[in-house]
N, C-alpha and C positions, 0 to 999 in steps of 0.2 A: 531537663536539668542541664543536658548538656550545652543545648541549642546557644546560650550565652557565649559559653568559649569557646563553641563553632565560629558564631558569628563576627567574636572579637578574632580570631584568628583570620579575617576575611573572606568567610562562605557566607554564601547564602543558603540560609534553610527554611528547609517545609518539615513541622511534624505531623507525623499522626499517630493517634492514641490508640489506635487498632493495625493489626497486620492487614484485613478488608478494609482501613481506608487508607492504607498506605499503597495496597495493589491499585484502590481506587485511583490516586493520584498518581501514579506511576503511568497508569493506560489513558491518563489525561493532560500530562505534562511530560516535558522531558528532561532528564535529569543526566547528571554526570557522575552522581556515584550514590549509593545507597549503603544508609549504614542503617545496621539493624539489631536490636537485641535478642539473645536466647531465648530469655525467657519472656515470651508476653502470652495477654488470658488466653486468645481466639486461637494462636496457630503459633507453635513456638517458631524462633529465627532458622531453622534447618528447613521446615517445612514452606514456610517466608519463599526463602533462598532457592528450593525446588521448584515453587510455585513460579515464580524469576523465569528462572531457567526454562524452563516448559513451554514460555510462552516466547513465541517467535519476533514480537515485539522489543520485548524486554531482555533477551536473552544474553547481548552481549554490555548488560551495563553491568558496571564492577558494583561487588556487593562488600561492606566489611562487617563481619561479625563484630560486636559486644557482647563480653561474656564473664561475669563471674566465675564459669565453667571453664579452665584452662589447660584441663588435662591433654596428655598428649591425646587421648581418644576422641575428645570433645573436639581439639582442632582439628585431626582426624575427618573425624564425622563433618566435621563443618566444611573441610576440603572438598567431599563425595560428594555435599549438596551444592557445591558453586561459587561458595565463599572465595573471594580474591586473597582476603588478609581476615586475621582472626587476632582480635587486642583485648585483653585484660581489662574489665569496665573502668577499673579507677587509674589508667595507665596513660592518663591526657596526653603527654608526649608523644606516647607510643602513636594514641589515634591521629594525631597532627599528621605524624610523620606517614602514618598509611593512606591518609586524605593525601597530601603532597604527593606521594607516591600515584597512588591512583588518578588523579587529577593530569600527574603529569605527562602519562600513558596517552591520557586523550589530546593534551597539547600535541603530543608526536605524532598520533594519527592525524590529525586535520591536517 
């Protein structure tokens, strides 16, 4: 749904319909930021984001939460698991500006 005004925004993306084919592609490609939703069927976005984190490959690429779940606790919780930035699903601005944000982290390290 979103992937349109990612891509009009000027990203490129990859989706994947599962959290195991998104670690899939993650341990097979390399990427510059990962955005992820809460709630999906196989492995919600916290567990997603843990799983990231764990792994010595993937460890330092920025992750942004999508979340209908906005509470201060939900952000919270989504900090503990690794999350860079945590946005409101329906908050397109907000997500632009944490892609830009993150995006431009990596420009300064290179």
């Amino acid at each position: 749904m979103l992937a349109p005004v990612l891509k009009a925004a000027g990203y490129k993306v990859r989706t994947a319909p599962t959290a195991q084919e998104g670690l899939a592609a993650l341990r097979s490609q390399t990427f510059d930021v990962v955005l992820t939703d809460i709630e999906m069927p196989d492995m919600d976005g916290f567990e997603f984001a843990e799983t990231i984190r764990s792994d010595h490959n993937l460890s330092q690429v920025p992750i942004i939460a999508l979340s209908a779940m906005v509470s201060p606790a939900a952000i919270e919780r989504g900090r503990q698991a690794g999350f860079h930035d945590y946005v409101a699903k329906f908050d397109r601005p907000g997500l632009i500006a944490a892609l830009k944000e993150q995006t431009a982290e990596i420009k300064k390290a290179a």
